[in-house]
C-alpha positions, 0 to 999 in steps of 0.5 A, spaced: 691 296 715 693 299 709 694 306 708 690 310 703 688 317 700 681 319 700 681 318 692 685 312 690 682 307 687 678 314 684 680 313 676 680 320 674 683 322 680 688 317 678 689 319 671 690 326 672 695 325 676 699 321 671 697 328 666 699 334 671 706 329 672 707 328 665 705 334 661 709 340 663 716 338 662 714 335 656 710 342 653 717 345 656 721 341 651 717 343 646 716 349 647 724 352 649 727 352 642 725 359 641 724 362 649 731 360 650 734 367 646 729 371 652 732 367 657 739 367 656 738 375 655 735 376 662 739 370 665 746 373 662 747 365 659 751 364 653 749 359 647 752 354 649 750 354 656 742 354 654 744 348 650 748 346 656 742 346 660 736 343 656 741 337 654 743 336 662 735 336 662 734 331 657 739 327 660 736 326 667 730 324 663 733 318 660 737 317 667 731 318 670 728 312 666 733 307 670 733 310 677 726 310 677 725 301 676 732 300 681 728 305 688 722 301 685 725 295 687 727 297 695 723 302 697 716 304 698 713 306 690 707 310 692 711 315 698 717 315 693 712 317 688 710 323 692 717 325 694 718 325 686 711 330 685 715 334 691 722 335 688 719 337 682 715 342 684 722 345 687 725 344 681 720 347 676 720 353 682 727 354 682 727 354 674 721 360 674 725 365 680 732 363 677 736 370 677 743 367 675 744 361 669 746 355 675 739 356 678 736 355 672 740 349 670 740 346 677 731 347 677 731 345 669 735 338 670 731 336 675 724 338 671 727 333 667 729 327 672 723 328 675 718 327 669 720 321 667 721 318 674 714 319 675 712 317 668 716 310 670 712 310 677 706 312 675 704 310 668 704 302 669 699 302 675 694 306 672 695 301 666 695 295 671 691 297 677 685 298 675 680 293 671 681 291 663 675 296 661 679 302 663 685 300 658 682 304 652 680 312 656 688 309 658 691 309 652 688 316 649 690 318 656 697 316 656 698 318 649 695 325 649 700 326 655 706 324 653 704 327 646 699 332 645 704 335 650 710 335 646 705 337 640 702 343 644 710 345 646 710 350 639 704 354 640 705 354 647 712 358 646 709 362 640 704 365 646 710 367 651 715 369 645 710 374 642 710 377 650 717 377 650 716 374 656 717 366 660 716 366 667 709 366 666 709 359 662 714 357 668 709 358 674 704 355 670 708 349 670 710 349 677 702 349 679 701 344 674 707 340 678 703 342 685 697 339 683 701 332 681 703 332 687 696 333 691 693 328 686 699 323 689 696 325 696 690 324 695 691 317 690 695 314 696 696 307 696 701 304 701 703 300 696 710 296 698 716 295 694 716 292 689 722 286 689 726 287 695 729 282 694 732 284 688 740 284 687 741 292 687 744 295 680 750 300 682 753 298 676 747 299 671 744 306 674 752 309 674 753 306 666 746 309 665 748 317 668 755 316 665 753 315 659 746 319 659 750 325 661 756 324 656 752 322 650 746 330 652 752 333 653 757 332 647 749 334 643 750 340 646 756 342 644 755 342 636 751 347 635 755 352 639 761 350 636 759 349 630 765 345 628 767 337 628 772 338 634 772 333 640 768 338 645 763 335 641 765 328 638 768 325 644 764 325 650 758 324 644 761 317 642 764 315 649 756 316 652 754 311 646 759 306 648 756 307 655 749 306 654 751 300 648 755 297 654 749 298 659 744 295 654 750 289 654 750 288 661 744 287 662 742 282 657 748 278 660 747 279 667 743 273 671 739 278 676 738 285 671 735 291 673 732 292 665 729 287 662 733 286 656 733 279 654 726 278 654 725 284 649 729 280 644 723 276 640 720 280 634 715 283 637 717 287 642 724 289 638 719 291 632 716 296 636 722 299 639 725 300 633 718 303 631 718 307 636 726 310 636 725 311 628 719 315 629 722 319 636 728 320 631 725 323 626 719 327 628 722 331 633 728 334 629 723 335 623 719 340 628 725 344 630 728 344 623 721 346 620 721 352 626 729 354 623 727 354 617 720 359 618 722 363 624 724 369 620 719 369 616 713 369 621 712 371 628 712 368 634 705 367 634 704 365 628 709 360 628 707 357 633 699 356 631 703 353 623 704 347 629 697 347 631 695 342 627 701 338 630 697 337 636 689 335 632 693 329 628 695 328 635 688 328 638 685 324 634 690 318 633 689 318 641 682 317 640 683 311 633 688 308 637 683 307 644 678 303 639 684 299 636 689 297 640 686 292 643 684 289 638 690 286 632 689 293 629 694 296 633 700 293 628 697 296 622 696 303 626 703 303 627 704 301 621 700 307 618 702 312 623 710 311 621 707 312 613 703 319 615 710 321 619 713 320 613 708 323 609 709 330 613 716 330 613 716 329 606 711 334 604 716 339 608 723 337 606 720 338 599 720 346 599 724 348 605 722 354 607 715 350 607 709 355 605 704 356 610 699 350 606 706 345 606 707 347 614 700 345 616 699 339 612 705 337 614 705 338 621 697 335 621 701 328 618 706 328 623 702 328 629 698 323 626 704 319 625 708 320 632 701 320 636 699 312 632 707 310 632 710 311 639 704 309 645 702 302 640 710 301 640 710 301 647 704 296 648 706 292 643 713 290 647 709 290 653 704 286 650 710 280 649 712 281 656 707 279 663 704 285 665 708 285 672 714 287 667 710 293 665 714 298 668 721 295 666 718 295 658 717 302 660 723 304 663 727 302 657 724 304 651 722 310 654 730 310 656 733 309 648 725 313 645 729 319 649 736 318 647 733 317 640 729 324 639 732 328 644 740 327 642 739 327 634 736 333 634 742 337 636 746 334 630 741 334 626 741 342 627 748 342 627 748 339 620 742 344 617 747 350 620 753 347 616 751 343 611 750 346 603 750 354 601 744 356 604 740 355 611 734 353 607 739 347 603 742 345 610 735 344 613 733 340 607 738 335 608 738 334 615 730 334 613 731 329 608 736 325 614 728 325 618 726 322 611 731 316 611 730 315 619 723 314 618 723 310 612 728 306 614 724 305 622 718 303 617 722 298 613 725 295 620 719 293 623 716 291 617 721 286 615 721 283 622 714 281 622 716 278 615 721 274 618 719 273 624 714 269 621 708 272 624 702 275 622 700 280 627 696 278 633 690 280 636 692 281 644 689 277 650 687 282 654 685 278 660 690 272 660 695 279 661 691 282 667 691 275 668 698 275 669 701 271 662 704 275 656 698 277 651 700 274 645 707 269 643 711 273 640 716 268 636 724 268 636 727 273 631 728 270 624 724 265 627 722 264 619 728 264 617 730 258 622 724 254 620 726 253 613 734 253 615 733 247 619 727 244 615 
């Protein structure tokens, strides 16, 4: 018989797991920019070493992205999903009781990699394991988890900067973590590997941790620097050869560990693009706008500038649970990418921004990045059989955080750098989250026009059912049609 916890087939047992796993890294990222200066103090680390550790934590993110579907593939997924929960608790514990800097970095990075190990084990079966009427409390749920946590990041940090303090924010993350992994125990199914017959990727997941770390670490370097030197230029470079080569490799290999190929039809690259230009815009534009601000205000009161951030958050969740069954979720990413770009705008053109400009702003940037991101996730999981939906996270997931977490170093790197002043610098790297958003918009609008396609509504049930939830056309599909008529 197969094994269960007490709560497993229990929804709400099983979506608050997936929340306690996903949201306290994701409110740590959010929330380090302005703690690292009382952390380094107290720990003795210098610049360079604290953005060592975050970009060495943002790297087992993305890494953890591919390890996470290659252990899914020969070993039991729900008990490696509970050794995930343990290892986080262990990580978020020796980042909170850290008296020397290695000890942090070694907790911070494996906060990191656990995250997404556990978004990529989790995730998918709370979508697929349950019946097509839970998909819509599941959509706000997921998208409130991965996005209301970034967007309560800043408040978070204004609370404990305010205290001079961060052990406390630490500890609740590592109960947090605990509860995630009581939760992965009493939701237990003994579910088993999910394809033992899959050939084993040693290549892919070295090409991923290769590159990962390289391209986060040569980020990290910028600021500390502050020159264009090779420190920074030649591992940044040499990490996204790796990751263009991983991505490569897998589109021509005959058994890949990623699903590439299948990812090349219009609608699904339409949402990565979607997904990576909002990721790459939002992200630095929030920390630009905490550079450009902290001076003026307090901890606190800048924190609570961003609390708007996490309202458009909110409510794009509860928009998008009613639409994004229906062909509305094409015209809500749509919309979202406008609103993002409508924030950023509204920034860019007084930096520093007023305090009115800066609640606007952050208002429409939550919107944007809440309507963006989740429906990009499910537009290209949508193209692909739900058993896919795991490998469709995984490598989205994998460039949305090469996207956001590696670009918003340099782009701060640009803002300290760049014109006379800080405040014109940070105007122009702002003005860069413009063009990326922009740009980003520009892309998936034209690959539905030349795709031919006007945006479907999903089926749901024939996806339950195990076929795509619409035909996504190949790419120029329009463009082919006319050529060979």
């Amino acid at each position: 018989m197969t094994r269960e916890g007490p709560l497993a087939s229990h929804y709400p047992a099983v979506a608050a797991m997936v929340v306690a796993a996903l949201a306290p890294y994701l409110v740590l990222s959010a929330a380090l920019d302005p703690l690292m200066p009382i952390i380094a103090k107290q720990l003795a680390m210098s610049e360079g070493t604290t953005n060592l550790a975050e970009g060495l934590a943002n790297a087992g993110y993305a890494l953890g992205t591919v390890l996470s579907v290659q252990l899914a593939q020969h070993l039991p997924q729900r008990r490696m999903l509970i050794i995930y929960a343990t290892v986080l608790v262990i990580g978020s514990a020796l980042a909170a009781a850290a008296t020397e800097p290695t000890q942090f970095i070694v907790g911070h990075v494996l906060q990191g990699l656990c995250t997404s190990l556990l978004l990529i084990a989790a995730v998918p079966p709370l979508v697929t394991g349950f019946p097509p009427t839970k998909l819509r409390p599941t959509a706000a749920i997921l998208n409130l988890s991965i996005f209301g946590a970034v967007a309560l990041g800043p408040l978070i940090a204004g609370i404990q900067a305010e205290a001079n303090a961060w052990r406390p924010l630490f500890w609740v993350v590592t109960g947090i973590a605990a509860v995630a992994l009581v939760l992965s125990l009493l939701t237990f199914q003994d579910v088993p590997p999910a394809d033992p017959t899959a050939t084993r990727s040693p290549i892919a997941v070295g090409l991923a941790a290769a590159g990962c770390v390289a391209a986060f670490y040569g980020a990290s370097q910028f600021l500390p620097h502050q020159s264009l030197d090779g420190t920074a230029l030649a591992p940044l470079a040499a990490g996204v050869a790796l990751i263009l080569i991983l991505l490569i490799q897998q589109y021509r290999a005959r058994r890949p560990l990623l699903i590439v190929r299948p990812l090349t039809s219009t609608l699904p690259v339409a949402g990565i693009a979607v997904a990576m230009s909002a990721a790459a815009a939002s992200l630095p534009a929030i920390a630009l706008t905490g550079a450009a601000l902290r001076d003026r205000y307090s901890p606190l009161d800048l924190g609570l500038l961003y609390l708007p951030e996490f309202g458009g958050a909110v409510i794009a969740a509860i928009v998008f649970a009613k639409l994004f069954t229906t062909r509305a979720v094409h015209y809500f990413a749509l919309a979202g990418m406008l609103s993002l770009i409508a924030g950023i705008a509204v920034i860019a053109m007084s930096v520093p921004p007023t305090r009115i400009s800066t609640l606007i702003g952050t208002g429409l940037i939550g919107i944007g990045v809440g309507a963006t991101v989740t429906p990009a996730l499910f537009i290209a999981g949508f193209s692909l059989r739900n058993a896919a939906l795991q490998r469709v996270f995984a490598i989205i997931e994998l460039l949305r955080a090469v996207a956001a977490f590696m670009i918003t170093p340099i782009l701060l790197y640009i803002a300290v750098t760049v014109g006379d002043s800080p405040a014109a610098g940070a105007r122009v790297a702002l003005w860069v989250c413009l063009g990326l958003a922009v740009g980003g918009t520009l892309l998936g609008i034209a690959l539905y026009t030349l795709g031919g396609i006007r945006p479907p509504s999903p089926a749901v049930q024939r996806w339950f059912g195990g076929e795509p939830a619409w035909d996504s056309p190949p790419l120029l599909a329009a463009i082919r049609r006319n050529s060979s008529g």
